[in-house]
Structure formats: C-alpha cells, structure tokens
SELUM-667988 format. One line per 3 residues: for each residue x negated, y, z negated of N, C-alpha, C, CB. Coordinates in pm, 1 decimal. Glycine has a CB too. Example, Ala and Ser with C-alpha at 12.3 -4.5 7.8 and 13.67 -1.06 7.14 Angstrom:
// residues 2
-1319.0 -569.0 -780.0 -1230.0 -450.0 -780.0 -1320.0 -330.0 -780.0 -1130.8 -447.3 -904.6  -1285.0 -225.0 -708.0 -1367.0 -106.0 -714.0 -1290.0 3.0 -787.0 -1408.4 -59.8 -572.5
***
This chain:
// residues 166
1268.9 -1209.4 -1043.1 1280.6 -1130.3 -920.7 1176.3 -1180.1 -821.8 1262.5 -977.2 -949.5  1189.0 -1237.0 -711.4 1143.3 -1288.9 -615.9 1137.9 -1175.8 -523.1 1211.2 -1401.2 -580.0  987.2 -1132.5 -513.8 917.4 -1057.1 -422.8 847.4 -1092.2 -333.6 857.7 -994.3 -464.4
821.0 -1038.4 -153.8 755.3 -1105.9 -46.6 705.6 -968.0 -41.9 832.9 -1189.6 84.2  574.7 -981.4 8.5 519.6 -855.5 73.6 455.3 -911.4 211.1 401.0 -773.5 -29.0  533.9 -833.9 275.3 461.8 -848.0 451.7 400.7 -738.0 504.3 571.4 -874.8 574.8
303.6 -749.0 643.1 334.7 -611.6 733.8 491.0 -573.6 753.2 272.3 -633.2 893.0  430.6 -410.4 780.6 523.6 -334.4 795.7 582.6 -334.8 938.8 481.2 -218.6 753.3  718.1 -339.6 990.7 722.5 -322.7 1115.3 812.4 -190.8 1163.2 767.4 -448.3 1165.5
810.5 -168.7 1304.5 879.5 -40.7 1301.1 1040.7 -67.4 1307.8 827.0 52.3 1426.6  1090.3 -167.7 1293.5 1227.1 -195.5 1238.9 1272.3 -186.9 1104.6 1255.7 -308.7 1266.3  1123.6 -134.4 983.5 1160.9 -123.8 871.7 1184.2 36.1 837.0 1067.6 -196.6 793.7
1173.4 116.4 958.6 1160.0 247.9 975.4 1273.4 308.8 892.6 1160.4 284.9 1121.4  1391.4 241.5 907.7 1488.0 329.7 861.9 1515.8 311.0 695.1 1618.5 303.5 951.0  1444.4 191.0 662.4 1409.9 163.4 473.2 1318.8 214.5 409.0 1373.0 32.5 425.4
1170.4 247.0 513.7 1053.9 344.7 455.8 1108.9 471.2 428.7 930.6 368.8 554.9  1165.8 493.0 539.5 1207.4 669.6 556.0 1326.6 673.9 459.9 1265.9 732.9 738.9  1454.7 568.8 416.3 1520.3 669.2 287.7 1453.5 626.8 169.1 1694.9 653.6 256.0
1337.8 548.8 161.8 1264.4 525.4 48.1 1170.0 651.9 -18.4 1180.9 409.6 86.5  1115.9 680.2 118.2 1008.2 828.9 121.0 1133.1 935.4 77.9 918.5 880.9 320.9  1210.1 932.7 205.8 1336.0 1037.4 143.0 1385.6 1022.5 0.4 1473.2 1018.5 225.7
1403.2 970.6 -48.3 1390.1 980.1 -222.4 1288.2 1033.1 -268.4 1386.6 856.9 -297.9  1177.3 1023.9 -259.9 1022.4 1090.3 -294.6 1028.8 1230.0 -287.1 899.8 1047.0 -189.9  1041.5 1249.2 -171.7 1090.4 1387.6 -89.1 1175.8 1462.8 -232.2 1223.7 1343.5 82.6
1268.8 1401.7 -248.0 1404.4 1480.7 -344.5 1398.1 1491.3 -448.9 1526.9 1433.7 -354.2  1303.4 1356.5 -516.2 1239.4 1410.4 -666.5 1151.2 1540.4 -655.3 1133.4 1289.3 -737.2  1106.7 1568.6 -586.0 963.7 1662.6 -580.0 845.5 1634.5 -674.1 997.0 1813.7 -613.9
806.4 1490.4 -676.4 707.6 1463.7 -773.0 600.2 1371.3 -670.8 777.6 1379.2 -919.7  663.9 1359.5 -522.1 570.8 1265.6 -445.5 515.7 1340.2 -360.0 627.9 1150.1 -377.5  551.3 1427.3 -310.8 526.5 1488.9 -192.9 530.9 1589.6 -141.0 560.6 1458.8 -137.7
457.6 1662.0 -86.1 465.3 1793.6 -57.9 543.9 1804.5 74.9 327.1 1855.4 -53.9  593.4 1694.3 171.8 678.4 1664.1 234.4 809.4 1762.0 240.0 692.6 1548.9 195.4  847.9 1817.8 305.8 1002.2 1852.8 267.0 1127.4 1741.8 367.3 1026.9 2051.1 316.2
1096.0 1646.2 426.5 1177.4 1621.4 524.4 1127.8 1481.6 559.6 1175.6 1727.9 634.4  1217.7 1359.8 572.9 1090.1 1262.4 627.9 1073.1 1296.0 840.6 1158.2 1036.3 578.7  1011.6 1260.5 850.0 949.5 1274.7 987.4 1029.1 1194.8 1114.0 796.6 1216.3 974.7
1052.2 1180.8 1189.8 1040.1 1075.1 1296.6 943.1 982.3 1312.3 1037.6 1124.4 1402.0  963.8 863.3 1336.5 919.7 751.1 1332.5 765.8 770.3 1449.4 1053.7 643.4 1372.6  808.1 852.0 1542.0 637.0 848.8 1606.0 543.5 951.7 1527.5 627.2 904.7 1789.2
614.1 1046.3 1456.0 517.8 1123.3 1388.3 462.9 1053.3 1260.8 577.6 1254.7 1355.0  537.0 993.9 1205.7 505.0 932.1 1121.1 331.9 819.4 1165.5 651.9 864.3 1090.5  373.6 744.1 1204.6 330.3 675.0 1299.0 216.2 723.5 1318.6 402.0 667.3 1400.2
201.0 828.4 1393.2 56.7 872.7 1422.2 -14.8 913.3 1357.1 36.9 942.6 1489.4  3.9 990.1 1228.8 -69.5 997.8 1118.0 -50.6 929.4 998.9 -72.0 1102.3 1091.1  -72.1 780.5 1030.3 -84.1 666.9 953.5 -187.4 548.5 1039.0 74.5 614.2 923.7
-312.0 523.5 982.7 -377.2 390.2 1033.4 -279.7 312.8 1030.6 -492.0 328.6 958.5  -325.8 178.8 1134.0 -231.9 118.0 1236.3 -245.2 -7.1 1106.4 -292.0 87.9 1437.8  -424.1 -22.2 1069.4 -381.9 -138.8 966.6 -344.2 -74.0 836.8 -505.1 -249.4 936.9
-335.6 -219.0 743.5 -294.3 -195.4 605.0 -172.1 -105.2 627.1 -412.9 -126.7 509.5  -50.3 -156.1 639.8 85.8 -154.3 612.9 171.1 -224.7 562.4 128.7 -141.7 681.6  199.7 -229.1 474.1 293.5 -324.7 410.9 467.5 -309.5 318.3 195.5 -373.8 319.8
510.5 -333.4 324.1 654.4 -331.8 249.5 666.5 -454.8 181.8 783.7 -315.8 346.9  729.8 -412.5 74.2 789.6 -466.5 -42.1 922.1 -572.0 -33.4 826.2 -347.2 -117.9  955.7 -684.9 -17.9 1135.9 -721.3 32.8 1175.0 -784.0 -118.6 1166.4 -878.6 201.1
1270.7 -763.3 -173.3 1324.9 -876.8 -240.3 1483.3 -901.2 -203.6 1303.8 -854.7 -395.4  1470.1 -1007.4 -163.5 1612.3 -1069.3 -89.8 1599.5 -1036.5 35.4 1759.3 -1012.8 -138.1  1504.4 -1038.3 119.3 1477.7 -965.4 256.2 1518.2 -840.2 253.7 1541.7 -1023.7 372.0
1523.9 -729.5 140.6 1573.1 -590.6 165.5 1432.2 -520.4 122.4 1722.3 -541.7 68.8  1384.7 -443.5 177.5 1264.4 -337.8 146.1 1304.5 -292.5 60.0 1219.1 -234.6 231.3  1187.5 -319.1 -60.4 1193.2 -198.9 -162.9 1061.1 -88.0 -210.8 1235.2 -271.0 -291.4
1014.9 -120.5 -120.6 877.2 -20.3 -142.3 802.4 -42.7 -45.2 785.6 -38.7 -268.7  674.3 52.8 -5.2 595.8 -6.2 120.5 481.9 86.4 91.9 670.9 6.7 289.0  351.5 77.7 144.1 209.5 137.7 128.4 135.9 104.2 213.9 141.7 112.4 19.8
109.9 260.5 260.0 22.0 298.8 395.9 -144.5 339.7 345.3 105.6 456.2 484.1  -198.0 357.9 451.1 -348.8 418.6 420.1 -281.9 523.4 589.9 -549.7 259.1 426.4  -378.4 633.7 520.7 -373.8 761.8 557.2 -542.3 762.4 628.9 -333.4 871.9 413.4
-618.7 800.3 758.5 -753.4 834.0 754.8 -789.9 982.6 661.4 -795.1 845.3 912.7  -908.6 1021.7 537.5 -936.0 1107.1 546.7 -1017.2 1230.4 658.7 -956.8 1075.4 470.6  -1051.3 1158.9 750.4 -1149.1 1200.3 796.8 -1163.8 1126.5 888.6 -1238.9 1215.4 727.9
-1231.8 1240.7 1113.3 -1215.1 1174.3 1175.7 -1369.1 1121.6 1182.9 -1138.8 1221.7 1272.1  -1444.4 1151.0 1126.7 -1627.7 1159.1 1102.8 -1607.0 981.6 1085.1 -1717.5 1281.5 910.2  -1683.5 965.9 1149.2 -1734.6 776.1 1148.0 -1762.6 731.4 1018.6 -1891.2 730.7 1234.9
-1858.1 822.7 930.1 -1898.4 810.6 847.0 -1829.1 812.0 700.2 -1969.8 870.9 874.7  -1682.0 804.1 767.8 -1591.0 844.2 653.1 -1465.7 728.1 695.0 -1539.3 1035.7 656.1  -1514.8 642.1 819.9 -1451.3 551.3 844.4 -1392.7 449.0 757.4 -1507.6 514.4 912.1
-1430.4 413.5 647.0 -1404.7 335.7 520.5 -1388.7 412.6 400.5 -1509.7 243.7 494.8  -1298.3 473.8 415.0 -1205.2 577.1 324.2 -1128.9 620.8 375.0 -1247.3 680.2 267.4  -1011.5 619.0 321.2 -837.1 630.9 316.4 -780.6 690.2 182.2 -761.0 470.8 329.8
-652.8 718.0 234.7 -560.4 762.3 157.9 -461.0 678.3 130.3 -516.9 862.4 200.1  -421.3 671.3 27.0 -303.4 539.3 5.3 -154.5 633.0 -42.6 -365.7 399.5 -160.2  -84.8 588.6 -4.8 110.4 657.6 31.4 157.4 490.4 -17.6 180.2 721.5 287.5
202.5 543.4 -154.0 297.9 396.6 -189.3 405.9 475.2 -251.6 224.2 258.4 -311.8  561.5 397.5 -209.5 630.6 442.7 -237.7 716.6 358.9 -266.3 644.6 516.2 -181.8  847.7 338.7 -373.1 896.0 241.0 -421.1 1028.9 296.7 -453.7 817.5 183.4 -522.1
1151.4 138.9 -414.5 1288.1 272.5 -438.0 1321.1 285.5 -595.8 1469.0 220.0 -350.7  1381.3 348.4 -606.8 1437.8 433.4 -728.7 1455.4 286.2 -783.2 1592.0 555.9 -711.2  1528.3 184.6 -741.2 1624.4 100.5 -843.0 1523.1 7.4 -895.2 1763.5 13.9 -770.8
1420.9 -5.0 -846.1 1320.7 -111.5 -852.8 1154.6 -84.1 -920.0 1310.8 -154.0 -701.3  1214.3 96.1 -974.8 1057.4 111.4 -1052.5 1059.5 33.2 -1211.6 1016.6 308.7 -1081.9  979.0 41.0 -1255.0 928.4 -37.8 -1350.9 935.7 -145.5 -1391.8 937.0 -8.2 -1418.5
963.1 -200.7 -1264.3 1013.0 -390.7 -1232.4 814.0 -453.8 -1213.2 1158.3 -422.0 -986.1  722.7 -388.4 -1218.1 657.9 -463.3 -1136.6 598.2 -459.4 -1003.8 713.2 -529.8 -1134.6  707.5 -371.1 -934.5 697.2 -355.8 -783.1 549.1 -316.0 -733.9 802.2 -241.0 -734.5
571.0 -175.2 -813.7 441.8 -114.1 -768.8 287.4 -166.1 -739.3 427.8 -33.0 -853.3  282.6 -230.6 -888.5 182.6 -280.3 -950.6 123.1 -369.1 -821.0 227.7 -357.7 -1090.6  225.8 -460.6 -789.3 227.6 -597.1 -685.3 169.5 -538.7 -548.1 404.6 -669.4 -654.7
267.5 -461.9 -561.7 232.6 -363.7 -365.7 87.3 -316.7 -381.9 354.4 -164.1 -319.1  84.4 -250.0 -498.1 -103.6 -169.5 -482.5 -161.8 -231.3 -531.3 -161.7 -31.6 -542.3  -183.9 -356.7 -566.1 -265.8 -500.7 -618.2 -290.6 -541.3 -415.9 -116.9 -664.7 -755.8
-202.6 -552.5 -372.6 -195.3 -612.7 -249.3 -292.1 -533.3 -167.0 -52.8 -616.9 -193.3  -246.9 -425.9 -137.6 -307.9 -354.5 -58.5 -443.5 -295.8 -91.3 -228.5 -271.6 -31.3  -497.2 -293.2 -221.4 -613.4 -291.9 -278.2 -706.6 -371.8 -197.4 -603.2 -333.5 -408.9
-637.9 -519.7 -183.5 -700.6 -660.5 -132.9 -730.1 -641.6 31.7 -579.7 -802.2 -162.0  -621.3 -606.3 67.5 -605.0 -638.7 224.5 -733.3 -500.0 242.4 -396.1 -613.1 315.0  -733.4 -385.8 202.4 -779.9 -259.3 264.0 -934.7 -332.3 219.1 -715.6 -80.2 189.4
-961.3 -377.1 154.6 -1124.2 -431.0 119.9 -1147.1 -532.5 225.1 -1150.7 -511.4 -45.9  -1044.8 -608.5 309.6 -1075.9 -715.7 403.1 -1063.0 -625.5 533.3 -970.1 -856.0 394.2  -1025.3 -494.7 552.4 -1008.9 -418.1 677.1 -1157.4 -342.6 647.9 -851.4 -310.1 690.1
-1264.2 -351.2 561.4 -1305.5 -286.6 568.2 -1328.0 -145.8 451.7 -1267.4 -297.1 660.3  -1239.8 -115.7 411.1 -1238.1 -9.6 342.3 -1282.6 9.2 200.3 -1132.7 21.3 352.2  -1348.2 66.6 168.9 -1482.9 57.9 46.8 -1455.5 194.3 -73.3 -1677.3 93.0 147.9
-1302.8 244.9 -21.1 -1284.4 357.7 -90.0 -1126.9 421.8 -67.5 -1399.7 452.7 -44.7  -1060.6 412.6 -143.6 -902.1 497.7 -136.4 -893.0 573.5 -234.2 -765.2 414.4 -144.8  -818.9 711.4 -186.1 -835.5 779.6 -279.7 -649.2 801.7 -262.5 -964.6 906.4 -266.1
-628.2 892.9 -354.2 -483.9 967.1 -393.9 -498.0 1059.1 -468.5 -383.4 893.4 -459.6  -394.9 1162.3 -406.0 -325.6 1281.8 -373.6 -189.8 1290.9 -472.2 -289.2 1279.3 -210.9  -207.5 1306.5 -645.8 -55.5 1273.1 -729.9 -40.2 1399.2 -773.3 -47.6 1155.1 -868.9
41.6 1437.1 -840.9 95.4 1598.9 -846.3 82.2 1515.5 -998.2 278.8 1687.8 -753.6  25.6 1657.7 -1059.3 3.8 1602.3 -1202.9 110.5 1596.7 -1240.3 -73.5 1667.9 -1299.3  230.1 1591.9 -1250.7 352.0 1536.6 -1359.2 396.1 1436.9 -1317.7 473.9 1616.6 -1386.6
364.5 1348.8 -1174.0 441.5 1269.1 -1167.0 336.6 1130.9 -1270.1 488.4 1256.6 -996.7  373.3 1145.3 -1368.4 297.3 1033.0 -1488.2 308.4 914.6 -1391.5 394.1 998.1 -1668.4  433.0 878.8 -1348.8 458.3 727.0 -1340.4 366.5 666.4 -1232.6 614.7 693.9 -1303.9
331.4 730.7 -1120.5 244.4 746.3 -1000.2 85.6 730.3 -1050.4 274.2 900.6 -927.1  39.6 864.9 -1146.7 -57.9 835.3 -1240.7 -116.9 720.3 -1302.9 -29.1 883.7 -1315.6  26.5 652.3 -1373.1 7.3 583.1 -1478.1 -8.0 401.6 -1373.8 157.7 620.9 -1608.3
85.1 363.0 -1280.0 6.4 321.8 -1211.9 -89.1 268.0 -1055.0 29.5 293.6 -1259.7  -168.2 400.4 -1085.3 -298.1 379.3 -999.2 -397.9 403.7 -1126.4 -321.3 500.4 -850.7  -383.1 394.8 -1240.6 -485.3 361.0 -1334.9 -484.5 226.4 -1388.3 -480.3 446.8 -1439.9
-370.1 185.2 -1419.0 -341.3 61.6 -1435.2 -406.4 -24.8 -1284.6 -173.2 57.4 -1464.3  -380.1 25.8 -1169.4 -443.9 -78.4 -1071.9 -620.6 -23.2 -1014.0 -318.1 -88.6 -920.1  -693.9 9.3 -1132.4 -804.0 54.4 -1088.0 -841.5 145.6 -1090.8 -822.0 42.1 -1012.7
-777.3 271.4 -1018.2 -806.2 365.1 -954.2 -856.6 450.2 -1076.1 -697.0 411.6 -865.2  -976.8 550.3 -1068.9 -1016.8 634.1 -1185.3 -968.8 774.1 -1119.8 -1192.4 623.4 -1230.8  -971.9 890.2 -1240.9 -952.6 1048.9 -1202.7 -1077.3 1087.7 -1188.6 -878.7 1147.3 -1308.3
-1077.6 1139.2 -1032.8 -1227.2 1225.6 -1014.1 -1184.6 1336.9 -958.2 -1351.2 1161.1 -915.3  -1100.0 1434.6 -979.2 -1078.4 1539.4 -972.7 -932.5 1608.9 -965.5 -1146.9 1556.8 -892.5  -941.6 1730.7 -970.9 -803.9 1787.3 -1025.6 -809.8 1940.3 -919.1 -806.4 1820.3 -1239.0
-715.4 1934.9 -809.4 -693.1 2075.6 -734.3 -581.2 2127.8 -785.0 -676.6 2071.7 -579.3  -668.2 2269.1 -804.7 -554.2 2373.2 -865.8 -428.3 2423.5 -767.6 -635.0 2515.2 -910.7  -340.7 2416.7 -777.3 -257.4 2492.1 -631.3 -281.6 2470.4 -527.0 -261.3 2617.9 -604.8
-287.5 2318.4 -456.4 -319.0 2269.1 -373.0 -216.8 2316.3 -274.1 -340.8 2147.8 -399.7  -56.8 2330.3 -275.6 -11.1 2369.3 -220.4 103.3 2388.3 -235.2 -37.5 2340.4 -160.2  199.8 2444.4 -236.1 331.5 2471.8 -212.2 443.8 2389.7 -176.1 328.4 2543.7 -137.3
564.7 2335.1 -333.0 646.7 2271.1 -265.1 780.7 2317.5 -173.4 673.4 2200.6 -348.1  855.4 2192.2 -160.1 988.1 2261.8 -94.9 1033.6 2413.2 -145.3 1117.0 2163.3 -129.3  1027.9 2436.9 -293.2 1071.6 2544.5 -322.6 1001.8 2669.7 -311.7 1105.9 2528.8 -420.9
847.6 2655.7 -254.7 769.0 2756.8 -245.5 679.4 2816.3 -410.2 873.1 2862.3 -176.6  692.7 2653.2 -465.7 600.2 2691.2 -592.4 475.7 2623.5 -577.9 661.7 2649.6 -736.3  351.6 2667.9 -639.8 230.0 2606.0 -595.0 201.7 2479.8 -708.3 102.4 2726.7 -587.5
160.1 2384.1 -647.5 139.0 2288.7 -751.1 2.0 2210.8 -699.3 277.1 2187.5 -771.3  -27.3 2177.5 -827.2 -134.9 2118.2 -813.5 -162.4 1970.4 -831.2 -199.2 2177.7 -879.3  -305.4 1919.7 -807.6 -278.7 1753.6 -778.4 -410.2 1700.2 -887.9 -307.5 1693.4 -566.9
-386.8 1569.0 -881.0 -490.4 1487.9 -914.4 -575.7 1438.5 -843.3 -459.9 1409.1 -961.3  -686.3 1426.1 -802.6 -776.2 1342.2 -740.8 -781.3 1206.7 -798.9 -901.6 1400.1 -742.9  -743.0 1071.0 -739.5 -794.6 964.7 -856.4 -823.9 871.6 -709.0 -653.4 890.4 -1012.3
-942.4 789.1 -762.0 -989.0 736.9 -624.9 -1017.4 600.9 -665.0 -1120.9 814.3 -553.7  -1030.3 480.1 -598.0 -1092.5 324.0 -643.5 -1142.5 300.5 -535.3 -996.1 195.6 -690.9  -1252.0 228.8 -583.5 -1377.8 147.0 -496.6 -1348.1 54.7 -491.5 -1509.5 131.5 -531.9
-1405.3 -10.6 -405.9 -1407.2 -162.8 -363.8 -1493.1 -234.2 -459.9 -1464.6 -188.5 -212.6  -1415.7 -338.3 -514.6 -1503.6 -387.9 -594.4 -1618.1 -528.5 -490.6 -1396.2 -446.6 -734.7  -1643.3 -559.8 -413.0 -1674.7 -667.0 -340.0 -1862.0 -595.1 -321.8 -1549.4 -690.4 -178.2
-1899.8 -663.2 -338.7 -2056.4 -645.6 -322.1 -2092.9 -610.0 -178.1 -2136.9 -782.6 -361.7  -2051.2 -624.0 -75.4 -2093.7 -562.5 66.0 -2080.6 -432.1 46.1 -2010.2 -603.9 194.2  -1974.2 -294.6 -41.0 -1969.1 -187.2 -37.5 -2050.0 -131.8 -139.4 -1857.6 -157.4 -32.6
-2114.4 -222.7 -259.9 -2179.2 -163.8 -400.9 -2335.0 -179.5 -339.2 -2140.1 -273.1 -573.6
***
C-alpha cells in the first residue's frame, strides 16, 4: 500500500469532513455531534501542521494540532485530532500520519501535544502509545455525548524528544 502524506488543503475539505463524520457516528472520537463548516473548522485549528493521508491520491486520514491555550507561554503545546477512514484502520495508516506529524510539530516548534481519547476508544489509545505518547491523566465526565451521556477521557501527552525543548 503506497502512502503520500502532504499538507492539507482546503479542497480536501469535503474528505476530512466525511472522514471526521465517521468519528462523529462511532461516538468513540468525539464529542462533536455534527462536522462543522469549513471556516469554522478552520478557525479553531492552527494554520500549521496539517496533513492528510492519500493512497492512490484519495485521502484517507488527516491530523491537525488544535492551540491549548491563548497564553504565549503555552505557545508550544497543542492538541492533536487524527483521524483515519474506517477502511484503512489497522493498515498502518495511523501509525505513519502520527509518526509524521510528531516530526513536523517538533520543526514548527512544538515541545508538547497532548490528547483528548474517551477511554474505550482502545484503538485511538493503543496508538498514541505505540507512537510515544504516555497517560498523564484521566477526566471523569468531561462531558456529554450526542446522546446526553457523560463520558470521560484520557489525558495522554508526548514531548518532544529533540534537546532544544529537554
């Protein structure tokens, strides 16, 4: 399986969004009920570190960084949103996309990503441990899904491994 990972552009809008829209419908990605419009989207997503997944020039996954925080001091820490389609999990995909963006977000700068996983979704779990990332915390009833049940998340976060951030 021959995989390219590029930036993301806003012509890939309509492959992120039924990709996310799958996420959305499992109820294991997102507290999302709906995907967004492309400028909302957009605006609460940093402009760098975007990328999608193609094999055969068709998107199959893509991963954003999110700002936590508008404090300067929190300027090099993000949130990472990877999402991958249904037909193409346990190919590899993932692994490749958040290997990638691990890389690129340490050359933008960024010395810290964290994620936001709903404890059952294992596969999400299973890998951002596999690509680094450790569990540093666990919110109880963080919030309420589509159905109005409260669920709770994982904290799991990775550092930059590059000596300018240690």
């Amino acid at each position: 399986m021959e995989l390219q990972i590029r930036e993301m552009e806003e012509a890939d809008w309509n492959d992120v969004c039924r990709i996310y829209q799958h996420g959305i419908d499992t109820n294991l990605a997102t507290f999302a009920t709906s995907c967004p419009v492309y400028t909302d989207w957009d605006r609460a997503h940093l402009k760098k570190c975007r990328y999608v997944i193609l094999q055969e020039k068709t998107v199959v996954g893509w991963a954003v960084l999110s700002p936590v925080s508008s404090r300067c001091v929190y300027s090099g820490v993000a949130e990472i949103s990877i999402y991958i389609d249904e037909k193409h999990k346990g190919m590899g995909v993932g692994t490749k996309l958040m290997n990638h963006m691990i890389q690129e977000s340490e050359k933008n700068g960024f010395w810290l990503i964290e994620s936001l996983i709903f404890q059952d979704n294992l596969a999400s779990l299973r890998l951002h441990e596999k690509c680094g990332f450790r569990e540093v915390g666990y919110r109880e009833k963080m919030g309420k899904d589509k159905y109005g049940t409260w669920r709770s998340v994982v904290l799991m976060e990775k550092r930059s491994s590059l000596n300018e951030f240690n």
